[in-house]
C-alpha positions as CSV (number, residue, x, y, z in Angstrom):
1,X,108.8,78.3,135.8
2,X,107.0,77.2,133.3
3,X,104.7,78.8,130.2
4,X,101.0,79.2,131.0
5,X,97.9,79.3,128.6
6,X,94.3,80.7,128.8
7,X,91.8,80.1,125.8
8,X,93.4,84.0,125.1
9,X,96.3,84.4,126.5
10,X,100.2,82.7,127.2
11,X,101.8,83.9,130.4
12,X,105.4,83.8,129.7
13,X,107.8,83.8,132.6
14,X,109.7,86.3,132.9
15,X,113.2,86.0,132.2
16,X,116.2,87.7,131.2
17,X,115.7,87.3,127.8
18,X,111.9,88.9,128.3
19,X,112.9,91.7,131.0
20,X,113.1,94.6,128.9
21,X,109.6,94.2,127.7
22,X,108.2,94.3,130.4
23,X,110.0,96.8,131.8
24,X,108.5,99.2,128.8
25,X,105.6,97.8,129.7
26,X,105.9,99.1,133.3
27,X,106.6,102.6,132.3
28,X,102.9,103.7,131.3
29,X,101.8,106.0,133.3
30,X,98.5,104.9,134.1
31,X,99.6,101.4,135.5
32,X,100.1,103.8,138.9
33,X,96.6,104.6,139.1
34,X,96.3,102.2,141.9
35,X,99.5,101.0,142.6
36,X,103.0,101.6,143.3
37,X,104.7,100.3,140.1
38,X,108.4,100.0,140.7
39,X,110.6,103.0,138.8
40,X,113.7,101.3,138.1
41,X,116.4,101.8,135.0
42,X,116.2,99.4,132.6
43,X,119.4,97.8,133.4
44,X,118.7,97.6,137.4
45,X,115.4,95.8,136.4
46,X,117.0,93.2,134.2
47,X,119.6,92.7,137.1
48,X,117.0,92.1,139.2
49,X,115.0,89.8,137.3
50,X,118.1,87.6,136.4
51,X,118.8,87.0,140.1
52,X,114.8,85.3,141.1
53,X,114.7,82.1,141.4
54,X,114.4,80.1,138.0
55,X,111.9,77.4,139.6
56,X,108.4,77.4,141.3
57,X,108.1,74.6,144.1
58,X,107.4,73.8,147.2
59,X,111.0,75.5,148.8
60,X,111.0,78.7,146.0
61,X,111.2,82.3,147.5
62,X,110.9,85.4,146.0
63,X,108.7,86.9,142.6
64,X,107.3,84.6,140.0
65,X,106.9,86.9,137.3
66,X,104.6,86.2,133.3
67,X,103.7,88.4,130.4
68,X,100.1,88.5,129.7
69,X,100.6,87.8,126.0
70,X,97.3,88.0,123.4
71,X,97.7,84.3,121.8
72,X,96.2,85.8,118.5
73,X,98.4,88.6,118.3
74,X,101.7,88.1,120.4
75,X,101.1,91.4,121.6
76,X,102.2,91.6,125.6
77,X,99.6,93.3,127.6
78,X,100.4,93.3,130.9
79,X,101.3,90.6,133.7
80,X,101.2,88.7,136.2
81,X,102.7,87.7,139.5
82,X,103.4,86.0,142.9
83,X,105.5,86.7,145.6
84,X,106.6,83.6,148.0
85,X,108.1,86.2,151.1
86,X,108.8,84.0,153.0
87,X,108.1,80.6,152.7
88,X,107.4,79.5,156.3
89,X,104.1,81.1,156.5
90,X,103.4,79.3,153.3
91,X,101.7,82.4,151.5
92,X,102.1,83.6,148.5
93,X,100.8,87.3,146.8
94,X,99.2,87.5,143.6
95,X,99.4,90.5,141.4
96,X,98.6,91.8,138.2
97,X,98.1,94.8,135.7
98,X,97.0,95.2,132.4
99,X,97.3,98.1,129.7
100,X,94.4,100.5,130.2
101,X,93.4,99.5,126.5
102,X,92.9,96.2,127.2
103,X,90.9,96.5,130.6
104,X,87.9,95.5,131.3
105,X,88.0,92.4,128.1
106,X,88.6,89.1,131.2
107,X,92.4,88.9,130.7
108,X,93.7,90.3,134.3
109,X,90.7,87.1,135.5
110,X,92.3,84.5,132.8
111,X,95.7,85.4,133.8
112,X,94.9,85.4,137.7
113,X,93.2,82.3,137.7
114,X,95.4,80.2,135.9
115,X,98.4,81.6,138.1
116,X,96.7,80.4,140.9
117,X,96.0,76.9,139.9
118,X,99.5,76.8,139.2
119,X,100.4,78.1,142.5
120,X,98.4,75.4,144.1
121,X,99.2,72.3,142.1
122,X,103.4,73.2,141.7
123,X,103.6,73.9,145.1
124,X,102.7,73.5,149.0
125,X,101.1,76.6,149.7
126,X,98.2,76.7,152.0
127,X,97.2,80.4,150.7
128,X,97.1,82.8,148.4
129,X,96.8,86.2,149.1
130,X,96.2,89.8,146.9
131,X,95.7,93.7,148.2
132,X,94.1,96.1,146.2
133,X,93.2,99.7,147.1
134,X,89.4,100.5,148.2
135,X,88.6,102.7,145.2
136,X,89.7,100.2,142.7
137,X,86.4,98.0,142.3
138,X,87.2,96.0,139.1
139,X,90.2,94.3,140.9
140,X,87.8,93.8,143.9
141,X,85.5,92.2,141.6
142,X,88.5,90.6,139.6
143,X,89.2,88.5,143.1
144,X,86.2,87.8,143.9
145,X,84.9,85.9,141.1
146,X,88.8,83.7,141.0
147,X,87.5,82.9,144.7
148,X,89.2,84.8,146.9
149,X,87.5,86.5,149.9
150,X,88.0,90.0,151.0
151,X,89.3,89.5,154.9
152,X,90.3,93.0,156.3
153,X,91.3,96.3,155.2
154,X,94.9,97.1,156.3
155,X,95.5,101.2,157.2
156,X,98.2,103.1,155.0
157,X,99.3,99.3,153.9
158,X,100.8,100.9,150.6
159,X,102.1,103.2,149.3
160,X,100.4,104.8,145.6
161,X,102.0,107.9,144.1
162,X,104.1,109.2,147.6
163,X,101.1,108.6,149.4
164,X,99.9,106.1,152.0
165,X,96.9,104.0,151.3
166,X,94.6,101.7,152.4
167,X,94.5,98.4,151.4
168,X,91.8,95.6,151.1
169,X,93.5,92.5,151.6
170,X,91.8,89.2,150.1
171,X,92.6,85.5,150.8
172,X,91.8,82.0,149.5
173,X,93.1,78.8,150.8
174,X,94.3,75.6,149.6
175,X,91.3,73.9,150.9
176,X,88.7,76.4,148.9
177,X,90.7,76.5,146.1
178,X,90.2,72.9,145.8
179,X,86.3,73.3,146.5
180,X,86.3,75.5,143.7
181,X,88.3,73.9,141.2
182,X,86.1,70.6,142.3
183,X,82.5,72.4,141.7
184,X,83.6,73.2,137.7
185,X,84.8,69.0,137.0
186,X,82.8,67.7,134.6
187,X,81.2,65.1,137.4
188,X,80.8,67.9,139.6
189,X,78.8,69.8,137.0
190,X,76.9,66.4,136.4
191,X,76.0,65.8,140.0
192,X,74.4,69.5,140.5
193,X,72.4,68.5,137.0
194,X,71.1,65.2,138.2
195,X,70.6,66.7,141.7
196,X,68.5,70.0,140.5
């Protein structure tokens, strides 16, 4: 895996070496607002994330994992990730979480975005996929303006705090991740100038 910037943030991977900040990281309370956050020791968790895979290509399975890092402060504030389930289907999930201090500044839509690109241009997936509850709006909107489409809502697809939820899942494909990252080229920019 490699190290990922935004014009604010570095995205990490996750690694042994990092897995015990994140796991703090994981244990505020309010990350479970809308989402079933993991409870594992600290010690299971750094198991866990010493046995992913240490690469992201075109054959990789399992969770790709980065801290959202502020690049003026080195101060972590959340992450990011993707889950290649199974690599067949060639799908990978995207998800994210940031402090609630930090919410609402664009980092969760840096950090999503440039995850994605990654995903697309390391790799030989034909989509990405993310799932957020119906009541959280400010994810909706988070995947909506990195492109991807809101496709169905799953019933009792998660489970938050014991409970089962619904989910809305979004998608975006190869094919209009490419259209998008084509309209914002310079020449592409250029064209709609000269066109308008």
């Amino acid at each position: 895996m490699k190290r990922l910037t935004t014009p604010r943030l570095i995205l990490e991977p996750v690694t042994s070496q990092n897995a015990a900040l994140l796991w703090r990281i994981m244990q505020s309370a309010h990350l479970r607002e809308f989402q079933d956050v993991p409870r594992y020791t600290r010690e299971e968790f750094e198991r866990r994330v010493a046995a992913r895979p240490k690469n992201f290509d075109s054959v990789a399975m399992g969770r790709f994992e980065w801290l959202m890092i502020l690049a003026d402060g080195r101060q972590a504030i959340g992450w990011v990730s993707l889950r290649v389930g199974d690599h067949s289907r060639g799908t990978a999930e995207l998800a994210y979480s940031v402090l609630a201090p930090h919410r609402g500044a664009g980092y969760a839509t840096e950090a999503a975005r440039a995850v994605v690109a990654y995903a697309f241009e390391h790799s030989d997936l034909r989509m990405v996929e993310a799932c957020c509850v119906p009541a959280n709006l400010g994810s909706r909107r988070l995947l909506a303006r990195i492109g991807l489409g809101e496709v169905r809502v799953q019933r009792n697809g998660a489970i938050v705090r014991g409970r089962p939820v619904d989910i809305v899942i979004f998608e975006m494909t190869r094919a209009q991740w490419k259209e998008a990252a084509g309209a914002t080229t310079p020449a592409a920019k250029e064209k709609r100038r000269s066109s308008g």
